[in-house]
Backbone as CSV, one residue per row, in Angstrom:
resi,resn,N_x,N_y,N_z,CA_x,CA_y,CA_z,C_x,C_y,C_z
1,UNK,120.464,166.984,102.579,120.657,165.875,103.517,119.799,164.672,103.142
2,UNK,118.380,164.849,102.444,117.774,163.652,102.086,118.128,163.085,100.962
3,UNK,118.730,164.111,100.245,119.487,163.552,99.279,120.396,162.411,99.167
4,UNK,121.398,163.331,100.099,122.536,162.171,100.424,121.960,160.626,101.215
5,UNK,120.985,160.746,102.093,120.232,159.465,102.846,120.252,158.576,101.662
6,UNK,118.907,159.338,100.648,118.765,158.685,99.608,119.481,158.123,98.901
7,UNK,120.873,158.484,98.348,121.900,157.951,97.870,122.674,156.686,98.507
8,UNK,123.024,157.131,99.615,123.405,156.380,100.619,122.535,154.669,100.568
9,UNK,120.770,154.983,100.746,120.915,154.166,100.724,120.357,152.984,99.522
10,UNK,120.800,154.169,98.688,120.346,153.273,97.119,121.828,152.252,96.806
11,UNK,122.589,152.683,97.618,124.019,152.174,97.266,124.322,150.944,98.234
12,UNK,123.656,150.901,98.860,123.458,150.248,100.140,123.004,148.819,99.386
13,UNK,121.698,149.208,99.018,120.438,148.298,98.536,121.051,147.274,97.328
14,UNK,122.102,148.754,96.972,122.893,147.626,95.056,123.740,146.711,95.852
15,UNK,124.614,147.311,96.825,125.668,146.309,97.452,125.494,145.054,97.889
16,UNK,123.970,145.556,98.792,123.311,143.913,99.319,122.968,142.888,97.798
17,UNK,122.072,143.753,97.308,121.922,142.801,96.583,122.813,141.857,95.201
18,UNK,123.990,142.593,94.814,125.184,142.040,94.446,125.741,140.996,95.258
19,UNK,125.803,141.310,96.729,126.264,140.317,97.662,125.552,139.108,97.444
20,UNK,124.409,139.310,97.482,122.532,138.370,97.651,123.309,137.260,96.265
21,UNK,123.447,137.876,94.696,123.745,137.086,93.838,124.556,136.066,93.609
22,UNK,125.895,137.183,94.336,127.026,136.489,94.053,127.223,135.035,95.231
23,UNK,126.560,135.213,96.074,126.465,133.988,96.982,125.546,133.019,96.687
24,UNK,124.223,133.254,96.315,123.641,132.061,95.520,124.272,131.521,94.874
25,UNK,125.066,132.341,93.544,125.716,131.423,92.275,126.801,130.746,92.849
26,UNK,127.581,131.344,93.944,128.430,130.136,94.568,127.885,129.131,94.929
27,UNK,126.852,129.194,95.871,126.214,128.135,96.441,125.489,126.958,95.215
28,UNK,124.970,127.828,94.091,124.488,126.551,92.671,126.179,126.144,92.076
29,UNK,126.983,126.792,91.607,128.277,126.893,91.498,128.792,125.832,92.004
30,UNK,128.740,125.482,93.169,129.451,124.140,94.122,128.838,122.891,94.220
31,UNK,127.210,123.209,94.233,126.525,121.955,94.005,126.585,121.654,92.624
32,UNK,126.670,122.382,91.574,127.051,121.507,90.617,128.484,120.511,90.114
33,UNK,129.430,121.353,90.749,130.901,120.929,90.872,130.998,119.961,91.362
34,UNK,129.867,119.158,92.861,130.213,118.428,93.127,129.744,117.131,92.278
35,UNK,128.037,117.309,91.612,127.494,116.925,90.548,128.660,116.225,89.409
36,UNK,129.422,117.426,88.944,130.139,117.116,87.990,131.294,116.198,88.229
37,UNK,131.964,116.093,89.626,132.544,115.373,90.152,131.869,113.604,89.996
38,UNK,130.785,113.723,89.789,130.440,111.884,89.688,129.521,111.532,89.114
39,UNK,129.387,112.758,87.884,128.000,112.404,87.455,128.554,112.201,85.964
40,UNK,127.445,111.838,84.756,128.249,111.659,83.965,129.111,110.918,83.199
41,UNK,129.240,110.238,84.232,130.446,108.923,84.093,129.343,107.286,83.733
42,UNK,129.726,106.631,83.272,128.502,105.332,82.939,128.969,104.669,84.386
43,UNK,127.774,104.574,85.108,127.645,104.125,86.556,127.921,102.650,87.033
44,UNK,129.080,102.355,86.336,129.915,101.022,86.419,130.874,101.070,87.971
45,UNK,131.776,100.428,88.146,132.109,100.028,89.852,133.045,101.216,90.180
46,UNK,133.626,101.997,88.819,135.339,103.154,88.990,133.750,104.331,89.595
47,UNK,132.583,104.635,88.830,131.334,105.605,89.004,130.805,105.689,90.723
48,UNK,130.836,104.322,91.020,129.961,104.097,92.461,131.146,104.401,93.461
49,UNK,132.182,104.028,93.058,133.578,103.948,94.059,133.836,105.316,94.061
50,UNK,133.894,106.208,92.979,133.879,108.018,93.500,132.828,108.411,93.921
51,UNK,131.470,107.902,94.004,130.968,108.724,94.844,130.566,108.066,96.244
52,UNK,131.289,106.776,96.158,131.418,106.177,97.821,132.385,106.413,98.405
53,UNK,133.115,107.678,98.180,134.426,107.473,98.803,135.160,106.736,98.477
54,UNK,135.535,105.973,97.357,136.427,104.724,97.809,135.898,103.547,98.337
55,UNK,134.703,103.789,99.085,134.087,102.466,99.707,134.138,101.347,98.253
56,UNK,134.469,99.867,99.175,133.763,98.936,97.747,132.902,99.006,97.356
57,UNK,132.481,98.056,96.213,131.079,97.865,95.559,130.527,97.161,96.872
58,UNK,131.022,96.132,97.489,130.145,94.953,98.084,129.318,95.939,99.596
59,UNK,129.952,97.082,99.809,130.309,97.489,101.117,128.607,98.402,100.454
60,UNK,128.810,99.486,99.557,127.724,100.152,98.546,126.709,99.001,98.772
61,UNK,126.690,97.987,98.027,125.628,97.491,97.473,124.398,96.743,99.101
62,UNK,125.932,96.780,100.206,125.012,96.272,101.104,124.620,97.573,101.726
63,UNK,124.152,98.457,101.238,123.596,99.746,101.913,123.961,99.970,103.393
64,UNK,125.281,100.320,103.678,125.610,100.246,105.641,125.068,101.781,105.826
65,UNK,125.151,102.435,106.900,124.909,103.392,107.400,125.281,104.618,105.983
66,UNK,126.480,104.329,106.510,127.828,105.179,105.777,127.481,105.400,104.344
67,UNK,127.159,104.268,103.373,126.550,104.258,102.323,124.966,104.863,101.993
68,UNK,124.341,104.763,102.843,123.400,105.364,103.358,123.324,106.954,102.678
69,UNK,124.159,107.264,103.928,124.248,108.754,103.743,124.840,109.534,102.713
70,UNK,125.740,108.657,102.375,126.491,109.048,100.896,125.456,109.668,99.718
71,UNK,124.789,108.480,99.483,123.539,108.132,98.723,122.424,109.814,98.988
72,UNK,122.319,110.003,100.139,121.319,110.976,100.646,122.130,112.341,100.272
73,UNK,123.372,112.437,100.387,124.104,113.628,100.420,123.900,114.028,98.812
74,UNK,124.247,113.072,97.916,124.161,113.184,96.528,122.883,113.462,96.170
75,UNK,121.495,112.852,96.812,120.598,113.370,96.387,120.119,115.100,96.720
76,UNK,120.441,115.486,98.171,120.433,116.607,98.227,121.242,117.878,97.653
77,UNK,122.495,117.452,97.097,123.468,118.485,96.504,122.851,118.218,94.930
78,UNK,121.917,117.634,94.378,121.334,117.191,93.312,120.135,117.756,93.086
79,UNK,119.470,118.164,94.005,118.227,119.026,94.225,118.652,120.395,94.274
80,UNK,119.298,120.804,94.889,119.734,122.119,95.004,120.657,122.174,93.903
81,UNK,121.345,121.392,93.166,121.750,122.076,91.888,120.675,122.051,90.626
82,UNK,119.714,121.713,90.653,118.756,121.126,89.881,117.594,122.402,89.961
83,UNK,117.192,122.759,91.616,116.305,123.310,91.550,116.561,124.849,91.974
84,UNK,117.598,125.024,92.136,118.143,126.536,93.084,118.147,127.473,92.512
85,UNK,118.613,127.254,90.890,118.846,128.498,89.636,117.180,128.390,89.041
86,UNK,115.959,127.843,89.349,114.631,127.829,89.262,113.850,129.008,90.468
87,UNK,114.334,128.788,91.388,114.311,129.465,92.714,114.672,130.672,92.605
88,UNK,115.670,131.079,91.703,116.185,132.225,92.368,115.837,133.862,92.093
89,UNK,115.039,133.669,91.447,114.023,134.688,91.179,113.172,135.363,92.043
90,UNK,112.801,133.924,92.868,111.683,134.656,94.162,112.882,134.910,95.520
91,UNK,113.684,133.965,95.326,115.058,134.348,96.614,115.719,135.578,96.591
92,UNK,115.556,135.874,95.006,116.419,137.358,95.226,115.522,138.216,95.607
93,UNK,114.103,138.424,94.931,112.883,139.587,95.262,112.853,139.687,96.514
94,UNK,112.712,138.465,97.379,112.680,138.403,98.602,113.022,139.142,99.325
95,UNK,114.998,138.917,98.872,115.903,139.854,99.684,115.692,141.053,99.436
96,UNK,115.502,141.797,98.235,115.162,142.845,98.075,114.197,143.455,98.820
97,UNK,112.658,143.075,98.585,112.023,143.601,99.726,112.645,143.727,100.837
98,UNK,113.393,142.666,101.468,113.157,142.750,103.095,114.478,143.427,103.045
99,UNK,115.337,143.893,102.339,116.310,145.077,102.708,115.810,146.041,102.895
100,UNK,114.701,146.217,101.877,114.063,147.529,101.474,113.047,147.925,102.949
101,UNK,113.100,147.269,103.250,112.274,147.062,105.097,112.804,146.687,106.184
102,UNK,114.313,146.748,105.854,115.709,146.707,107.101,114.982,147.908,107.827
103,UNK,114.985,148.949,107.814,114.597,150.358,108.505,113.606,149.746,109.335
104,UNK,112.831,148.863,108.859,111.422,148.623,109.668,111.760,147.263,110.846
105,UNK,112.895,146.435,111.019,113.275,145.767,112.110,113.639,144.563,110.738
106,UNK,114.038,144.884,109.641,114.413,143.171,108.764,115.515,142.787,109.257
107,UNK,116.010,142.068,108.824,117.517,141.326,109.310,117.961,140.719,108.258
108,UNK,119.300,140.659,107.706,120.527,140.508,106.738,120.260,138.874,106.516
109,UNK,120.032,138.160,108.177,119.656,136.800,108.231,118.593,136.268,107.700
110,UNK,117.796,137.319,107.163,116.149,136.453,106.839,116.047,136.080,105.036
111,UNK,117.247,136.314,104.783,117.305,136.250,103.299,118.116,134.719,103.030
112,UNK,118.944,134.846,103.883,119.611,133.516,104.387,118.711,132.079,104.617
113,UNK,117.829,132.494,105.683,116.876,131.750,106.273,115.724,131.725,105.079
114,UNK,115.384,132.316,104.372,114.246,131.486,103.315,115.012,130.976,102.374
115,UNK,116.129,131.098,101.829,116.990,130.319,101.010,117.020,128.992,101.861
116,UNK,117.273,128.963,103.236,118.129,127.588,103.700,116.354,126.775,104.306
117,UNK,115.249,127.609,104.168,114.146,126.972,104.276,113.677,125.947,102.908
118,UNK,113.874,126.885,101.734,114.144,126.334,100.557,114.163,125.171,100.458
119,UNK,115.671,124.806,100.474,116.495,123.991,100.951,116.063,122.853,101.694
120,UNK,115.781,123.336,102.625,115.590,122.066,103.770,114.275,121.451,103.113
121,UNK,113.155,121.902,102.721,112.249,120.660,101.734,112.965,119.964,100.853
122,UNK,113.360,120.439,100.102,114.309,118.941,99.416,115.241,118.510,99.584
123,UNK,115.872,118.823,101.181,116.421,117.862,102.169,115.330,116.551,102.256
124,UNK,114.337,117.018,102.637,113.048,115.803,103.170,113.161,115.496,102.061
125,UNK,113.004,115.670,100.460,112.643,114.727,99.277,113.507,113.899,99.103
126,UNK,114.992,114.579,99.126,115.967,113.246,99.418,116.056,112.617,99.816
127,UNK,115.939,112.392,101.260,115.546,111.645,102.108,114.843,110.204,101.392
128,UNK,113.379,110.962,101.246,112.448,110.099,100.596,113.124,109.179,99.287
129,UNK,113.861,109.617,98.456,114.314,109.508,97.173,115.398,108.317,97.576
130,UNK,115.886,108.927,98.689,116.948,107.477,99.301,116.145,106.700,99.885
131,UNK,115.205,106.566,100.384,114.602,105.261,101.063,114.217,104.183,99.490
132,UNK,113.335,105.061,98.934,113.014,104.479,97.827,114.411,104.037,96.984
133,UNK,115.307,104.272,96.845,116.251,103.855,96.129,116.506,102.451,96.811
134,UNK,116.681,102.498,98.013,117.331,101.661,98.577,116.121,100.225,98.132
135,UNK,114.454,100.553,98.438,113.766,99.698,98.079,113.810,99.664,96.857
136,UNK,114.167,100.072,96.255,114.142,99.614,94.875,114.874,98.565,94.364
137,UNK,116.345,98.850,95.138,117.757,97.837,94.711,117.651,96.625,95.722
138,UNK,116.880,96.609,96.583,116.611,95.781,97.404,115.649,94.282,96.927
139,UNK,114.658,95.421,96.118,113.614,94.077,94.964,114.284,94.480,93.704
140,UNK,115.261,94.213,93.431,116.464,93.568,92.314,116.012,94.753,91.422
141,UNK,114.706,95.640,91.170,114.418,97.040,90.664,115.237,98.003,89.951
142,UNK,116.726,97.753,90.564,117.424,98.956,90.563,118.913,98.291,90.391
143,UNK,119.694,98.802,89.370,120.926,97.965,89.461,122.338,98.496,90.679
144,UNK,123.220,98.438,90.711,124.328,99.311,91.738,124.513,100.522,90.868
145,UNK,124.466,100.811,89.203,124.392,101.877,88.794,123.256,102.542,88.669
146,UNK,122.713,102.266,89.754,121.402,103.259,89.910,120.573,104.138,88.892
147,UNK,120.057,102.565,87.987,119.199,102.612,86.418,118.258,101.647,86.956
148,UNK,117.001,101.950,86.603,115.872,100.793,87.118,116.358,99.790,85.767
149,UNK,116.155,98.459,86.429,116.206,97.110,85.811,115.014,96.807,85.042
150,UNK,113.634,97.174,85.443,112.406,97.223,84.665,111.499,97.992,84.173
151,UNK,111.936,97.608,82.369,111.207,98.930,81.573,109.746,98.792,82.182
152,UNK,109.255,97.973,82.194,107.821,97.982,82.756,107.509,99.315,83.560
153,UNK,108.466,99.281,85.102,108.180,100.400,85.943,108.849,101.803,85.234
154,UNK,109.719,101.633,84.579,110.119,102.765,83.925,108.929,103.551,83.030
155,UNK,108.328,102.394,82.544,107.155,103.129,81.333,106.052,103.619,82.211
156,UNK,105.958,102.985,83.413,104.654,103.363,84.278,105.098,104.795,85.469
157,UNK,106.401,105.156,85.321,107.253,106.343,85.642,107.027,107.242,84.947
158,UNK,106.964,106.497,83.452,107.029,107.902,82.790,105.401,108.648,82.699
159,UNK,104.288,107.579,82.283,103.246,108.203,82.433,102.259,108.395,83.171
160,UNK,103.144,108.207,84.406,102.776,108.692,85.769,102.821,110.500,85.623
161,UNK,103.983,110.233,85.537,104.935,111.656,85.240,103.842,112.877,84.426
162,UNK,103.562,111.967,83.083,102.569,113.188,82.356,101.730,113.440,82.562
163,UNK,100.679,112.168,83.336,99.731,112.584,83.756,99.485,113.849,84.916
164,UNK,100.349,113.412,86.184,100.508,114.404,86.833,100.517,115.583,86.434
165,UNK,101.179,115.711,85.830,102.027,117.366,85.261,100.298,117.915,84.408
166,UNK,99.163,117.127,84.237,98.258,117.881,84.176,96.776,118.318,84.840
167,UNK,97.001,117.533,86.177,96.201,117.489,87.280,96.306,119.349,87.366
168,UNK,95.159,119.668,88.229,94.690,121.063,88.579,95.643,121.302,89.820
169,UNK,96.291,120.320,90.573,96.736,120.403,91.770,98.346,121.183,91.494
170,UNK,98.945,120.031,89.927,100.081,120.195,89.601,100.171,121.850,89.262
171,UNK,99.133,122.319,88.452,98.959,123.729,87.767,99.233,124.784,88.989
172,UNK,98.139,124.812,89.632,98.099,125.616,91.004,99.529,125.282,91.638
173,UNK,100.223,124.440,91.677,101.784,124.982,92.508,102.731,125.535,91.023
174,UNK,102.515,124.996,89.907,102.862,125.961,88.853,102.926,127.319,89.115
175,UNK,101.536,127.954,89.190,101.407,129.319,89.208,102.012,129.984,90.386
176,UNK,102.170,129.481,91.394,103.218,129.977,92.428,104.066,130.122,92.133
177,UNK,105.128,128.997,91.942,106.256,129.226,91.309,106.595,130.088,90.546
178,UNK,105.879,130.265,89.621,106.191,130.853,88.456,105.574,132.961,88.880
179,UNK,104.965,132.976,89.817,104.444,134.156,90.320,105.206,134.419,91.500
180,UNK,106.572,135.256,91.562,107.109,135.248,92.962,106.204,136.296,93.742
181,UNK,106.022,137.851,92.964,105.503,138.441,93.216,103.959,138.417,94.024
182,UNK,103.338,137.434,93.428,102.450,136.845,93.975,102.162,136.415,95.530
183,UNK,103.773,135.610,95.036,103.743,134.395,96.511,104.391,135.702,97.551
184,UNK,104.702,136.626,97.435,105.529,136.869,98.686,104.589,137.922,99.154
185,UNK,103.274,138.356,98.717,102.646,139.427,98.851,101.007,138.364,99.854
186,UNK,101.124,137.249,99.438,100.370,136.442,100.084,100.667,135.856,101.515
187,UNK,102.248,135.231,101.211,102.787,135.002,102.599,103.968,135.728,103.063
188,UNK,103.564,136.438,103.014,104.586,138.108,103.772,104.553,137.471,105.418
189,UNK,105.781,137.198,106.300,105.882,137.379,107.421,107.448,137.691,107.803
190,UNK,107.500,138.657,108.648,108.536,139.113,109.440,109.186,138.655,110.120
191,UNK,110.720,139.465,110.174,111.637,138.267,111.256,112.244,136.805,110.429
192,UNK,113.578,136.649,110.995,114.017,135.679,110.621,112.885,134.354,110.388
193,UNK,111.954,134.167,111.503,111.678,133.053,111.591,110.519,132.663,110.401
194,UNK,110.002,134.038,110.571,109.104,134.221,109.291,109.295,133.947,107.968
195,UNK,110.731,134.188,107.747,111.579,133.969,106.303,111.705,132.169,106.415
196,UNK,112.200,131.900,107.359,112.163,130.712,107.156,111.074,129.628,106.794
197,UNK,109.830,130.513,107.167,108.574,129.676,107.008,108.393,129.687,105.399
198,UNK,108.272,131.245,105.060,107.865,131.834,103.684,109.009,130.664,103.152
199,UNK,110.406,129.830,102.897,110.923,129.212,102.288,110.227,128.030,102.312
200,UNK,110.235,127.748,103.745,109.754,126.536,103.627,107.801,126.382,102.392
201,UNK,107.357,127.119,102.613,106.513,127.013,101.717,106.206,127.563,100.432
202,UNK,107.517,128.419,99.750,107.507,128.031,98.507,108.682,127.010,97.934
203,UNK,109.186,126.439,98.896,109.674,125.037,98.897,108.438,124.046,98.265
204,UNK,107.416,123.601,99.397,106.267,122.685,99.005,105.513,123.310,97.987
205,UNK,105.715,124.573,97.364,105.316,124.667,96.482,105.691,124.407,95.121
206,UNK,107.095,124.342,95.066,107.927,123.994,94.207,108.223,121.997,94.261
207,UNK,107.761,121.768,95.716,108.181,120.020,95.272,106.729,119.551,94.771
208,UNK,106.034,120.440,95.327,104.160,120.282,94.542,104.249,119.934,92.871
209,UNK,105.340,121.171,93.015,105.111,121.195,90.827,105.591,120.302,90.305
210,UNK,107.296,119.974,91.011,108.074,119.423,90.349,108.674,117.956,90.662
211,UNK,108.212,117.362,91.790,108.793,116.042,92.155,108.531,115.199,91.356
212,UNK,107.540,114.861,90.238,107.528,113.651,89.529,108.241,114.086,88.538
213,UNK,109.051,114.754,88.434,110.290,115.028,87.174,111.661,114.784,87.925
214,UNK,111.322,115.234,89.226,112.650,114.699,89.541,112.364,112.936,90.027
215,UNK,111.407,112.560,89.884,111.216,110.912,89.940,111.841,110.666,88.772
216,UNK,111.907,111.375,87.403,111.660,110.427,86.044,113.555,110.160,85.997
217,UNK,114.343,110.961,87.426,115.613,110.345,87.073,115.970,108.929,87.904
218,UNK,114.698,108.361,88.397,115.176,106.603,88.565,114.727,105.763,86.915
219,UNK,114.163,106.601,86.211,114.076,106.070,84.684,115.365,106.196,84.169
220,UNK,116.218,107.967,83.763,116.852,107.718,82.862,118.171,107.620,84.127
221,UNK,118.222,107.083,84.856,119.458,106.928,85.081,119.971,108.369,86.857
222,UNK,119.613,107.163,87.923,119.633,108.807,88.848,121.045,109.537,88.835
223,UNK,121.962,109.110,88.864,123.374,110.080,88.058,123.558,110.552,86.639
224,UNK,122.800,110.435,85.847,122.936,110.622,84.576,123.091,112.051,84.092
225,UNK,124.175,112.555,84.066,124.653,113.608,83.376,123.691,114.695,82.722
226,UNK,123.410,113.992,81.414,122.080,114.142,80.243,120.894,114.561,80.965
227,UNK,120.636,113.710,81.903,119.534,113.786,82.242,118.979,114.888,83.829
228,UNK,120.018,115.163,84.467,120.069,115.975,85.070,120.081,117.145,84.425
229,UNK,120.550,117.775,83.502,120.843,118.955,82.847,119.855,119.256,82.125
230,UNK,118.762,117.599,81.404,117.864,118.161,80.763,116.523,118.663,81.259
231,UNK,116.463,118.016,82.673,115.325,117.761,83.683,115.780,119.310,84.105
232,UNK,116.773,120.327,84.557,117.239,120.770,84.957,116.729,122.383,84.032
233,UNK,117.026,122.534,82.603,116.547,123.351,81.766,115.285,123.229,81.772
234,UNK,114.489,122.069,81.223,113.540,122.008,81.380,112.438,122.933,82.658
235,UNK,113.014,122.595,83.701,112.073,123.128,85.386,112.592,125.169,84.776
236,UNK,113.353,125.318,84.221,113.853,126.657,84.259,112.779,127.126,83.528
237,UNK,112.404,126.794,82.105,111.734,126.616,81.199,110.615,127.069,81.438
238,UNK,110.085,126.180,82.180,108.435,125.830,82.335,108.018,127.135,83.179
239,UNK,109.344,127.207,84.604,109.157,128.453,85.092,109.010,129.752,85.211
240,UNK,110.264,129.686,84.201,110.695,130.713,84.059,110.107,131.957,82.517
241,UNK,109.974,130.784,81.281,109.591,130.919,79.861,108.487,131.779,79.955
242,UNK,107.775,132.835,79.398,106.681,133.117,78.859,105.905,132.214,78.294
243,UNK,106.224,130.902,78.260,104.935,130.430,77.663,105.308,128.970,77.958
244,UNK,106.293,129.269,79.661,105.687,127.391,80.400,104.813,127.115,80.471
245,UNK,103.631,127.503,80.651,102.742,126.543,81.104,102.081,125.859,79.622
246,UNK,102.677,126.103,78.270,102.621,125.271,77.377,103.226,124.686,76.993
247,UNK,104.769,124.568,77.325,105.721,123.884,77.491,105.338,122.848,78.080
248,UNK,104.845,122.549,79.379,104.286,121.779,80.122,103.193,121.007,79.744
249,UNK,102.404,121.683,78.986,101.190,120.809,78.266,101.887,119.824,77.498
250,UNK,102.942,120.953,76.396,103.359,119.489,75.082,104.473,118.704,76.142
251,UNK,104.658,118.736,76.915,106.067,118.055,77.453,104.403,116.644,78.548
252,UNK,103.718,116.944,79.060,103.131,115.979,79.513,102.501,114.793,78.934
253,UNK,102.135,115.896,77.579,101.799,114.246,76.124,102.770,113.751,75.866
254,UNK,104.160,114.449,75.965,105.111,113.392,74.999,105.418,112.067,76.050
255,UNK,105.429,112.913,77.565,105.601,111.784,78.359,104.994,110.567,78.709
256,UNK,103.490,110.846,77.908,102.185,109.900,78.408,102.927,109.018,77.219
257,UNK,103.205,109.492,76.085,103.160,108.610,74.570,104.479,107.617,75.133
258,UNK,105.656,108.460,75.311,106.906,107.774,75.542,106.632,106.528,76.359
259,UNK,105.737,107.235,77.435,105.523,105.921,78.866,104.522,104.481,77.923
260,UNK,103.826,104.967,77.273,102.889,104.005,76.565,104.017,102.721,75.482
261,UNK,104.571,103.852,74.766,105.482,103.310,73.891,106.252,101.860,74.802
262,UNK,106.963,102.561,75.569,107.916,101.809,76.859,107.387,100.656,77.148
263,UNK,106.193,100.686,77.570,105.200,99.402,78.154,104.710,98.655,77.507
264,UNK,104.264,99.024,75.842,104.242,98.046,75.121,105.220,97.601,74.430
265,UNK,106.627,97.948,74.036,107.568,97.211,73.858,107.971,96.384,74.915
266,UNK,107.687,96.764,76.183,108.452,95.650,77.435,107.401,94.615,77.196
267,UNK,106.033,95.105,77.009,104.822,94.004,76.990,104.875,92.810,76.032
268,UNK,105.368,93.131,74.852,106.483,92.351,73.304,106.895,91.743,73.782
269,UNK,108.395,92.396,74.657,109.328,91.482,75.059,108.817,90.244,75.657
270,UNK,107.969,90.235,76.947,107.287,88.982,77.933,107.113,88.394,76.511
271,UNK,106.094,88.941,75.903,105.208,87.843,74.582,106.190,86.526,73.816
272,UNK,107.169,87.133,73.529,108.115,86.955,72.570,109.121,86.075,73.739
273,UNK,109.430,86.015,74.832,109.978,85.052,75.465,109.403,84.282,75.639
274,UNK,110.601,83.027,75.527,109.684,81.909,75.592,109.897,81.198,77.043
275,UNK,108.599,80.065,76.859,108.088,79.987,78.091,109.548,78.439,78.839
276,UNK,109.820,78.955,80.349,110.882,77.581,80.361,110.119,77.181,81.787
């Protein structure tokens, strides 16, 4: 009879967690589809008009509500395709444990709920990412194909970017990330609501590591195809690799050099114009 329990519920445990997979990869699956739907394309008026609905350029460019949200929706289905297949390492362990502790009062929902806690932090970064967009295109910064207009701030983006990525602060949400085992043995709490917390904070642990990379796409372009996919491997990389956190070292010099490079060619350019 313990046999069969046992069986029972080893079969149990594979089912959930097959279920657990196959619904994440839908869920990265769709946010990229929609990605691929408007990304990609050189962010000329046919680029802005699919992902405004149809709205005009003039209607877009005067940022109304409607445009607004457009703008915000793309950044959030952009985060979660960007950062979800980075995630899903500690989302699946998760579920695992807390199936493995269904017997003890878990719930089917709490696996749900730290995924959609996840989530909801880089709801808030979008957010943020759209205000700033909007100030950006507002001080002429930013064109309607949503490419900054000045290498200047672009070069000071980029070695913003590297520097960060080697602060002690940046490292320490590194090692979270990259330690699920870690993180879930530290902030272990029960109950749906609990799951939702545990997301929400290896959420901020993950926008800790990684938000000035997802800044460096108002440099190359915030729809940019290329650059989503490379920003995108990259976060997998660093995370995921046996040997990110040196990935991360050479990837923060190249960014300091690139950003340097950037600023003194824009610095040329001023020189070299002449004065009217």
């Amino acid at each position: 009879m313990a046999g069969l329990e046992a069986s029972l519920l080893g079969y149990l445990l594979r089912r959930d967690r097959i279920v657990g997979i196959a619904a994440l990869m839908l869920f990265i699956v769709l946010a990229w589809s929609y990605l691929l739907q408007g990304a990609g394309m050189p962010m000329d008026a046919s680029a802005m008009a699919h992902m405004a609905m149809d709205m005009d350029m003039d209607a877009a460019q005067a940022w109304t509500v409607g445009y607004a949200w457009i703008v915000f929706i793309m950044w959030w289905v952009m985060m979660i395709a960007m950062m979800l297949p980075s995630a899903a390492p500690t989302i699946l362990l998760y579920g695992l444990v807390q199936r493995r502790q269904a017997v003890r009062g878990g719930s089917p929902a709490s696996s749900a709920a730290f995924a959609l806690g996840y989530v909801a932090v880089w709801g808030a970064f979008s957010l943020l990412a759209t205000a700033l967009q909007w100030q950006l295109q507002q001080l002429s910064l930013m064109s309607s194909g949503m490419v900054l207009t000045s290498a200047a701030l672009g070069g000071l983006i980029l070695v913003a970017a590297g520097v960060y990525q080697l602060t002690p602060f940046r490292d320490a949400c590194l090692r979270h990330c990259r330690g699920p085992v870690e993180f879930l043995g530290r902030h272990w709490r029960p109950g749906v609501a609990g799951a939702w917390r545990m997301g929400i904070q290896h959420g901020l642990y993950c926008l800790g590591c990684c938000w000035v990379l997802m800044a460096l796409l108002f440099y190359g372009g915030v729809m940019n195809l290329y650059w989503i996919i490379g920003l995108t491997l990259y976060v997998l990389l660093e995370k995921l690799a046996a040997g990110g956190a040196r990935i991360s070292r050479v990837a923060s010099i190249a960014l300091i050099v690139w950003g340097v490079v950037v600023l003194a060619a824009a610095a040329g350019d001023r020189a070299l114009r002449p004065v009217t």
